[in-house]
C-alpha positions as CSV (number, residue, x, y, z in Angstrom):
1,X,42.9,157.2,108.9
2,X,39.9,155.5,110.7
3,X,37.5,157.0,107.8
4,X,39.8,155.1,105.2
5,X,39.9,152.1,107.1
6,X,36.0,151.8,106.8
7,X,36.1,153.0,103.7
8,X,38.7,150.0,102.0
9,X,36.5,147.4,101.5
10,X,39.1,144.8,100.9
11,X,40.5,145.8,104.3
12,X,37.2,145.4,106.5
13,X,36.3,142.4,104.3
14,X,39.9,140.8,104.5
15,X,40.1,141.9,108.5
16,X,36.7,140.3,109.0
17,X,37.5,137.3,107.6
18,X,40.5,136.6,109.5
19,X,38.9,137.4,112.8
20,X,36.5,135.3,112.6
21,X,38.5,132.2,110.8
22,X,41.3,132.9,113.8
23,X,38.9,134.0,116.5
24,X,37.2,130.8,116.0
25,X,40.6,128.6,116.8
26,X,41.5,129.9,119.2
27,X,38.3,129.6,120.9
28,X,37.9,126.1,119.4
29,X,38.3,124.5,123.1
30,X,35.0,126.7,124.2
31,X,33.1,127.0,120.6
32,X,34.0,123.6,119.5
33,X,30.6,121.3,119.8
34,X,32.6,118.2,120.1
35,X,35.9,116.8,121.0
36,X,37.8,116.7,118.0
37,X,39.7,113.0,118.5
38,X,36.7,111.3,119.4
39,X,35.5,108.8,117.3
40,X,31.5,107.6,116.4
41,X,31.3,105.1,113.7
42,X,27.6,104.8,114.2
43,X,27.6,108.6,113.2
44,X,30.4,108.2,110.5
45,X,29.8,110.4,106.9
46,X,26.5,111.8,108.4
47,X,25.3,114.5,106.3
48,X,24.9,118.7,107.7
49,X,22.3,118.7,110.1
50,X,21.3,120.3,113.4
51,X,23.6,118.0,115.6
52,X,26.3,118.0,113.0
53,X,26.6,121.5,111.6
54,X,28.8,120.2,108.6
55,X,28.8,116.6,108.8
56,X,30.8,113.8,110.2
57,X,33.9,112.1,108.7
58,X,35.0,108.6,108.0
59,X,35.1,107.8,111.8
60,X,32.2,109.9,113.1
61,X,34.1,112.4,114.4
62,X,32.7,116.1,114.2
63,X,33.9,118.2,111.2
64,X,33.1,121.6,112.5
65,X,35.4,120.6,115.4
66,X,37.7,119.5,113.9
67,X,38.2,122.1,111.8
68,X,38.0,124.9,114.4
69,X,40.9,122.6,116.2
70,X,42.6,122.1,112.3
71,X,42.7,126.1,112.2
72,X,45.1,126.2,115.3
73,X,47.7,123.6,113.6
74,X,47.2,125.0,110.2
75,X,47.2,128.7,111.4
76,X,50.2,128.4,114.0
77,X,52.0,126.7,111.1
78,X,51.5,129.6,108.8
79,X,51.9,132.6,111.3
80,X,55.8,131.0,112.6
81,X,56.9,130.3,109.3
82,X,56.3,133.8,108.6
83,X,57.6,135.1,111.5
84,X,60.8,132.8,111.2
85,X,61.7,133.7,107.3
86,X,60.9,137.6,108.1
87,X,63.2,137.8,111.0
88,X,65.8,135.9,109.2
89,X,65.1,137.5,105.4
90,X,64.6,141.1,106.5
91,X,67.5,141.9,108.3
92,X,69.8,140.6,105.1
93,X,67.5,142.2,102.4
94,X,67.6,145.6,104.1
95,X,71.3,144.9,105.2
96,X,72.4,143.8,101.4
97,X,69.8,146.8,99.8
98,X,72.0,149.6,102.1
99,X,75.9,148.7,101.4
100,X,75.7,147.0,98.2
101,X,79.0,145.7,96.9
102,X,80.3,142.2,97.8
103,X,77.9,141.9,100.7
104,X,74.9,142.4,98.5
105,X,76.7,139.9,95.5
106,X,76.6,137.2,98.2
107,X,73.3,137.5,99.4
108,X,71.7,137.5,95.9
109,X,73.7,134.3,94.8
110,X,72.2,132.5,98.4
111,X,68.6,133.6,97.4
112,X,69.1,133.0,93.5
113,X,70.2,129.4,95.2
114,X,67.3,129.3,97.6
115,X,65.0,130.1,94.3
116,X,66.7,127.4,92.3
117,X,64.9,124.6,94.1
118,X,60.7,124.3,94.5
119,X,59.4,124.8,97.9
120,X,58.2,121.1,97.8
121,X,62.2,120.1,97.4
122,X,62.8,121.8,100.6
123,X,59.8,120.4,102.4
124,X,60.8,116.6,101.1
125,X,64.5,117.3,102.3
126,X,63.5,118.9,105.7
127,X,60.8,116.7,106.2
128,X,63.2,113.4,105.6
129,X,65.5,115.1,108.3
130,X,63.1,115.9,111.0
131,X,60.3,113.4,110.6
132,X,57.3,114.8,109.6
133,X,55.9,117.5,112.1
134,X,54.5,120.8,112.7
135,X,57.9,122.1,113.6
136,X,59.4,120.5,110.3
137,X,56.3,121.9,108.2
138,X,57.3,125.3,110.0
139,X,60.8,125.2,108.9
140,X,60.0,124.1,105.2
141,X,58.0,126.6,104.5
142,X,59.9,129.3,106.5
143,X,63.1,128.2,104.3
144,X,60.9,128.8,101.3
145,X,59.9,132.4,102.0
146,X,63.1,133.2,102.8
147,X,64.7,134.2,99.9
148,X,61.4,136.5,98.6
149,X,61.5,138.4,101.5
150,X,64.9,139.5,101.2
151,X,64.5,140.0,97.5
152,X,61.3,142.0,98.5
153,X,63.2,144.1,101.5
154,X,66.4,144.4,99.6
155,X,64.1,146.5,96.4
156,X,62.7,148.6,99.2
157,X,65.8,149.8,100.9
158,X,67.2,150.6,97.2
159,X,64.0,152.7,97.1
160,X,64.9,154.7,99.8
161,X,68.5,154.4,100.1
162,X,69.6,157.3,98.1
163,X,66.9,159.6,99.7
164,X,67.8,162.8,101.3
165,X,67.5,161.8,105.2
166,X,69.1,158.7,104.4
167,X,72.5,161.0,103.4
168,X,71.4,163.7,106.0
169,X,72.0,160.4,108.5
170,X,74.9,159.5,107.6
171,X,76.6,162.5,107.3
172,X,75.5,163.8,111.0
173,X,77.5,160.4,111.7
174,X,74.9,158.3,112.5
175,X,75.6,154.4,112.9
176,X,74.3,152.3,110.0
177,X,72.1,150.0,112.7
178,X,70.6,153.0,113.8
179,X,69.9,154.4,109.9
180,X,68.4,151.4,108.9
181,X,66.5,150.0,111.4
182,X,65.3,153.2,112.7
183,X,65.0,155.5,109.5
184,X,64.9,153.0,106.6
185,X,62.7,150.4,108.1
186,X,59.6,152.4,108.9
187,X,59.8,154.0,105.2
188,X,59.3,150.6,104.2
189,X,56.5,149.6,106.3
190,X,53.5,149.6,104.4
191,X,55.9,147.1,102.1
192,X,56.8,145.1,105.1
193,X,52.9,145.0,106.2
194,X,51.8,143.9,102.8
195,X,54.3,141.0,102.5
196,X,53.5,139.6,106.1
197,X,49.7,139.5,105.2
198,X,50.4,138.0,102.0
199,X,52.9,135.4,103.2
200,X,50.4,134.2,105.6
201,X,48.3,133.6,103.2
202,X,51.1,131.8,101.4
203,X,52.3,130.1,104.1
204,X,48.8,128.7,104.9
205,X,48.4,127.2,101.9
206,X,51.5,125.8,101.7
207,X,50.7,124.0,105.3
208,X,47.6,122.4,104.1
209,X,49.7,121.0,101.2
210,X,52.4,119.8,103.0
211,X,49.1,118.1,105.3
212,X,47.9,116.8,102.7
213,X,50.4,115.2,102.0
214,X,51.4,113.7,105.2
215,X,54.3,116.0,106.1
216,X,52.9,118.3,108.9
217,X,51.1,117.6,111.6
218,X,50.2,114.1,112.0
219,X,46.8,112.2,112.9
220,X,44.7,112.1,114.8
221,X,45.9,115.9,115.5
222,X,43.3,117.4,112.5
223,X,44.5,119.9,110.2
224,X,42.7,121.5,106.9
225,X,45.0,119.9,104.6
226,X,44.7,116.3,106.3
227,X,41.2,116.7,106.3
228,X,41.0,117.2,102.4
229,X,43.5,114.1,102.5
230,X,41.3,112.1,104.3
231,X,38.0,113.0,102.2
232,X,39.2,112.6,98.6
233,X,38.0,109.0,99.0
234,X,34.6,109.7,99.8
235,X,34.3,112.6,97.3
236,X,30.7,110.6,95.3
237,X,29.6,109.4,98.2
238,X,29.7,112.2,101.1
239,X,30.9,115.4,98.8
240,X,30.3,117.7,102.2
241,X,33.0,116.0,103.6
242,X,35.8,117.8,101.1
243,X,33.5,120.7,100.7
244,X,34.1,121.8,104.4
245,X,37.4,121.9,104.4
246,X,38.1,123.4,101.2
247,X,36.0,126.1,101.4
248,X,37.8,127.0,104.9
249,X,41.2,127.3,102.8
250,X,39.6,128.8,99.9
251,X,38.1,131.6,102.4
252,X,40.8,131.7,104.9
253,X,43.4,132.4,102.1
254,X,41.0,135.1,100.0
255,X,40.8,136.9,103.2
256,X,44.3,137.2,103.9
257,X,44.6,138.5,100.8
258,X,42.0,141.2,101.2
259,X,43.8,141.9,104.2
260,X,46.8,142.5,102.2
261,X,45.7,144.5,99.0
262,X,43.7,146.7,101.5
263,X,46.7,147.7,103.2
264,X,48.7,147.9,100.3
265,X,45.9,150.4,99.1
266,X,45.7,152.3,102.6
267,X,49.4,153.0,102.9
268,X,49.7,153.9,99.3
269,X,50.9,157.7,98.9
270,X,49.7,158.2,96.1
271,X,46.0,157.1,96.9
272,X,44.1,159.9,97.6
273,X,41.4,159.1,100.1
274,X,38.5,161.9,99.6
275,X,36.3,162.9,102.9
């Protein structure tokens, strides 16, 4: 296993990537050159240089701070609206996938509901509740990713539900909790694994959206999408000042999804891994 792990490029690229991108916010307090808040408008749209690594902004404050501190809002946004929509989506989708019937009619007409509205509806309507906020921003998204995962969950109990330990289970009397958390689930793992990395990914990019446009966190707490928000005014005049940011999403996102087809590829049986 450790051999194919080295040997997935996508995966040690992908893994690399989001170490480093998440390594370096959480760290951001200790590795962060400047404080991110503080404001310098004799410094303001500096170009890179040795004192400013990528810049300054509109108000001279740091953007390599402030986009290792941006990383902790957009990343913590992204990581609980994933973990919010998979512990609410997977128990359904695995619940609706293994008894079928009326239960699994009901379910589908909730997600073929959730699916009838954009992502951005849900954000506007959430958003208009709770003022705009991480936690909102959270919630918006999470509500949006709700409905794939238990699509996604629900297609890979079906997979496995007419297997022969699944019927072995249930005929030794075996409670259905028990034979589908503890013997369906982990067949569906690598499934599972693949949709959490991608929905981060997702979900990260959906953040810096919603930032952008003034619905998640709110200044002067920095955030990628904010920070793109900020610089599209200044785009001719100080172009480094979008470039920074952008690049952190573009990268940020491509790794997660490196992360994701590698393990997709690593738990695939029907990969054959030679060595």
């Amino acid at each position: 296993m450790c051999r194919a792990i080295w040997r997935s490029k996508s995966l040690v690229c992908g893994l690399a990537i989001a170490l480093v991108f998440v390594g370096g916010s959480l760290l951001a307090p200790i590795v962060a050159p400047y404080p991110p808040a503080k404001a310098n408008y004799q410094e303001r749209l500096l170009p890179p240089s040795p004192a400013h690594l990528m810049g300054t902004d509109a108000h001279g404050r740091d953007t390599l701070s402030r986009l290792l501190y941006g990383g902790r809002v957009s990343l913590k946004v992204g990581f609980w609206a994933v973990v919010l929509s998979t512990l609410v989506g997977l128990p359904l989708g695995q619940m609706a996938g293994f008894f079928g019937g009326h239960f699994d009619t009901i379910i589908g007409r909730i997600t073929d509901a959730l699916f009838a509205f954009p992502s951005i509806l849900w954000a506007i309507a959430i958003v208009a509740i709770l003022g705009p906020s991480e936690r909102g921003a959270i919630l918006a998204i999470a509500v949006s990713r709700i409905a794939l995962t238990i699509r996604i969950s629900r297609g890979a109990v079906l997979s496995e539900r007419g297997k022969q330990y699944v019927e072995a289970s249930r005929a030794l009397g075996s409670s259905w909790p028990f034979v589908v958390f503890r013997g369906v689930l982990p067949n569906c793992a690598g499934t599972i694994l693949v949709l959490l990395s991608l929905g981060l990914a997702v979900s990260v990019l959906a953040e810096a959206g919603l930032s952008f446009l003034g619905m998640s966190a709110q200044p002067p707490t920095p955030s990628w999408g904010s920070m793109l928000q900020e610089s599209q005014r200044y785009l001719y005049e100080s172009p480094w000042f979008a470039f920074f940011p952008g690049m952190t999403v573009f990268l940020v996102v491509l790794g997660l999804n490196l992360l994701g087809d590698g393990i997709r590829d690593l738990l695939d049986p029907r990969r054959e891994w030679a060595g």
